[in-house]
C-alpha positions as CSV (number, residue, x, y, z in Angstrom):
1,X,0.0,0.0,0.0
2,X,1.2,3.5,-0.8
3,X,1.9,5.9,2.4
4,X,3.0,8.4,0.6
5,X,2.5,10.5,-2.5
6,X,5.2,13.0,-4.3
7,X,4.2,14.6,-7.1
8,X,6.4,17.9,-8.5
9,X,5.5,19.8,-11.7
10,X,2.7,17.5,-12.9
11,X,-0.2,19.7,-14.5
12,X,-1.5,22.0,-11.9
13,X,0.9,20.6,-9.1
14,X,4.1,22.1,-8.5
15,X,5.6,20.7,-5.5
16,X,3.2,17.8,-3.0
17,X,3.9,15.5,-0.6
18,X,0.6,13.4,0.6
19,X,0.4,11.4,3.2
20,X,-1.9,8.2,2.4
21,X,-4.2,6.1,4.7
22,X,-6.0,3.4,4.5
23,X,-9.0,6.1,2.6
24,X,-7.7,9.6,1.8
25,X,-10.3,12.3,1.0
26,X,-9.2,15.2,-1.2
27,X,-11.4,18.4,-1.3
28,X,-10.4,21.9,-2.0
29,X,-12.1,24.4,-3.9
30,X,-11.8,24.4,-7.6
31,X,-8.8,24.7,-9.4
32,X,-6.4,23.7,-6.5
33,X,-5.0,20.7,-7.9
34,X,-8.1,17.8,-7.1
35,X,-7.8,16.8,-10.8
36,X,-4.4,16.9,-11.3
37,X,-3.7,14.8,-8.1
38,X,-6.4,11.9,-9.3
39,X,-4.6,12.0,-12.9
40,X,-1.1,11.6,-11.1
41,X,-2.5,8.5,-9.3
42,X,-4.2,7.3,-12.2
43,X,-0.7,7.8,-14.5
44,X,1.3,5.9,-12.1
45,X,-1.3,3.2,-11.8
46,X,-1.2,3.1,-15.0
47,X,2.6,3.2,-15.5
48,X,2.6,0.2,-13.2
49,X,0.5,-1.7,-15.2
50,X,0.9,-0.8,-18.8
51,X,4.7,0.7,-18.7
52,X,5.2,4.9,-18.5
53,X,6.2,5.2,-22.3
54,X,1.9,3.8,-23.1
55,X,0.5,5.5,-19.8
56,X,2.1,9.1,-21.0
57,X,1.0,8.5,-24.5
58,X,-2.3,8.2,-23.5
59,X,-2.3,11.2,-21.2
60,X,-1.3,13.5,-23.9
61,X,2.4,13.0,-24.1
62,X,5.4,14.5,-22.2
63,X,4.4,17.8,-22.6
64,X,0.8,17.8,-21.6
65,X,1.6,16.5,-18.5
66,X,4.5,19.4,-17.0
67,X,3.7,22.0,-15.0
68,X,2.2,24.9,-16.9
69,X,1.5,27.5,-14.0
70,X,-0.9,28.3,-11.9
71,X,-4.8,27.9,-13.3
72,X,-6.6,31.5,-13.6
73,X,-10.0,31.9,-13.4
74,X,-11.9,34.8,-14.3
75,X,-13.5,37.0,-11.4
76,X,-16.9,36.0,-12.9
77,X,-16.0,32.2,-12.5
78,X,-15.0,33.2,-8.9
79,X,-17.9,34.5,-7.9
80,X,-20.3,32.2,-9.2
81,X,-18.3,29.5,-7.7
82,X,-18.3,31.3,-3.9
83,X,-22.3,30.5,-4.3
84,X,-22.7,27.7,-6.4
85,X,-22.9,24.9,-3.2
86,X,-19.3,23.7,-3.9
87,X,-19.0,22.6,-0.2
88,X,-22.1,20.6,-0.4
89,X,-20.9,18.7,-3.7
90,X,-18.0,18.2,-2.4
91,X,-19.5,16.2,0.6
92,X,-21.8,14.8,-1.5
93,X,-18.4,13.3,-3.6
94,X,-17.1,12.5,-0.1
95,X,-19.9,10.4,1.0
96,X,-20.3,8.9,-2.4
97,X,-16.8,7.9,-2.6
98,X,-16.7,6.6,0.7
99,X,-20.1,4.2,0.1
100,X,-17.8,3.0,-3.0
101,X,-15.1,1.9,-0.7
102,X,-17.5,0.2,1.4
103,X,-18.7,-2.1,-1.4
104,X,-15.5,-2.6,-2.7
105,X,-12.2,-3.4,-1.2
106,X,-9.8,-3.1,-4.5
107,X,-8.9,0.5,-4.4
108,X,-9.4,0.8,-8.5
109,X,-12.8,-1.0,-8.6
110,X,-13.7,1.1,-6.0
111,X,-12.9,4.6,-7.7
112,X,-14.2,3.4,-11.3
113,X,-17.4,3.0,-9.4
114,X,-17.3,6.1,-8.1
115,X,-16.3,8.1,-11.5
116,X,-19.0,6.5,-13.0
117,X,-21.5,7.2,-10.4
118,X,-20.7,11.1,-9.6
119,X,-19.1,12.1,-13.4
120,X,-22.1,12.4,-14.9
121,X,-23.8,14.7,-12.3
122,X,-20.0,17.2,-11.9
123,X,-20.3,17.4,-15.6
124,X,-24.0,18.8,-15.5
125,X,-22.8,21.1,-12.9
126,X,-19.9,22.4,-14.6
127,X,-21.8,22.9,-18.2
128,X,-24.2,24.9,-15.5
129,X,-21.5,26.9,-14.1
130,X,-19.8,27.6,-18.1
131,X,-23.3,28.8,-18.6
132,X,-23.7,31.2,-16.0
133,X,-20.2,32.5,-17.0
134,X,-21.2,33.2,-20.0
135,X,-24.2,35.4,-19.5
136,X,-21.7,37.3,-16.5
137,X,-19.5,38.1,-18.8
138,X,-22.3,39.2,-21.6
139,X,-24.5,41.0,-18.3
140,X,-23.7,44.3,-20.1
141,X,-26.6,43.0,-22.8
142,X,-29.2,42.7,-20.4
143,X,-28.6,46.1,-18.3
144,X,-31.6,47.6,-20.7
145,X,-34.3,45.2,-19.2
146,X,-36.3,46.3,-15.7
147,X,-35.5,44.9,-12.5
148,X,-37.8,42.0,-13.2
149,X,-36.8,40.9,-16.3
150,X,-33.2,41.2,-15.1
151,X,-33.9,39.3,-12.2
152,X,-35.4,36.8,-14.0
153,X,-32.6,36.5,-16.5
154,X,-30.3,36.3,-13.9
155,X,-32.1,33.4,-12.1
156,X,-32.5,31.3,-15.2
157,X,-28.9,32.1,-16.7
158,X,-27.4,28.3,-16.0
159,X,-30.6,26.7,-17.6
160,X,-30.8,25.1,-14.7
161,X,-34.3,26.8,-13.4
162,X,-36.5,27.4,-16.0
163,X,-40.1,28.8,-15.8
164,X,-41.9,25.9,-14.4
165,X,-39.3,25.5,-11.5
166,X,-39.3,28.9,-11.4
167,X,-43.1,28.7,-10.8
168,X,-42.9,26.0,-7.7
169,X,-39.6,27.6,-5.8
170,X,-40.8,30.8,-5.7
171,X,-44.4,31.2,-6.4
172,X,-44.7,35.4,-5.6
173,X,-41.5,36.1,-7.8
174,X,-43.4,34.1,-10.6
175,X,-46.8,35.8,-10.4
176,X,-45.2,39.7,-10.5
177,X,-42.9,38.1,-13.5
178,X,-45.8,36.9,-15.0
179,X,-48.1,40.0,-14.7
180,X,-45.6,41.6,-15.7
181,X,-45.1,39.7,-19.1
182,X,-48.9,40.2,-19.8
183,X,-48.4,43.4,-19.5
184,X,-45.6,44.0,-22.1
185,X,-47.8,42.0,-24.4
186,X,-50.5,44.4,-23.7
187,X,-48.1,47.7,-24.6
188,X,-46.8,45.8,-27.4
């Protein structure tokens, strides 16, 4: 069993030392290494199974893999992170990813279960989250609409609440946005 990990200059990662256990959990906020340390593990796993020379090939060469800086993210990315319930997904990954070790004792059954049970539901988040980017950094377009509207907008930028959800979360906010989309009709 590994007791400790070293990884310099690999992606993201310019200099760790990890002490293992039995069951290490990794959190952090985005783009502070998470991903980079679960490739390093999955590259030397690989290495040890298939030979470095066909476990670098596959992760993109040599040069994909070196340290290329630290990550920047734009202050829109920021803040819609600091309220996007990153904390509570990453417990939920926690508790997932512990359940997976409970089933299974191999270490790489266990996180291939656990990939394939909480990949599909971090991708949905993150093509929520590119979303909402996007319309932060294009918010200059809706500035000309009324508080409403704008609020609205705002609410429904990650396609992730739509009208109908709209309607059962937060029934008041609906009925003035509605009234008030009859009445633009009406003026129309």
């Amino acid at each position: 069993m590994l007791r400790t990990l070293a990884i310099e200059n690999y992606r993201s990662l310019r200099s760790l030392v990890l002490p293992l256990g039995s069951l290490t959990v990794v959190r952090g906020a985005n783009g502070t290494g998470k991903s980079s340390l679960y490739r390093a593990l999955r590259l030397l796993a690989e290495s040890a199974r298939n030979g470095a020379v066909a476990a670098l090939a596959r992760e993109g060469g040599m040069t994909s893999t070196l340290w290329a800086g630290p990550e920047t993210i734009s202050r829109a990315m920021r803040e819609e992170l600091v309220g996007s319930g990153v904390r509570s997904r990453a417990l939920e990954d926690a508790i997932a990813l512990f359940n997976c070790f409970e089933i299974n004792n191999d270490v790489e059954a266990a996180l291939h279960q656990f990939e394939a049970k909480r990949r599909p539901i971090i991708e949905e988040y993150q093509q929520a989250a590119k979303e909402s980017l996007v319309w932060f950094e294009n918010m200059k377009d809706y500035m000309h609409l009324d508080p409403l509207a704008l609020a609205y907008e705002l609410m429904t930028r990650s396609k992730r609440i739509n009208l109908e959800s709209l309607k059962r979360r937060d029934p008041d906010f609906f009925a003035a946005y509605e009234a008030r989309q009859k009445n633009v009709k009406v003026r129309r």
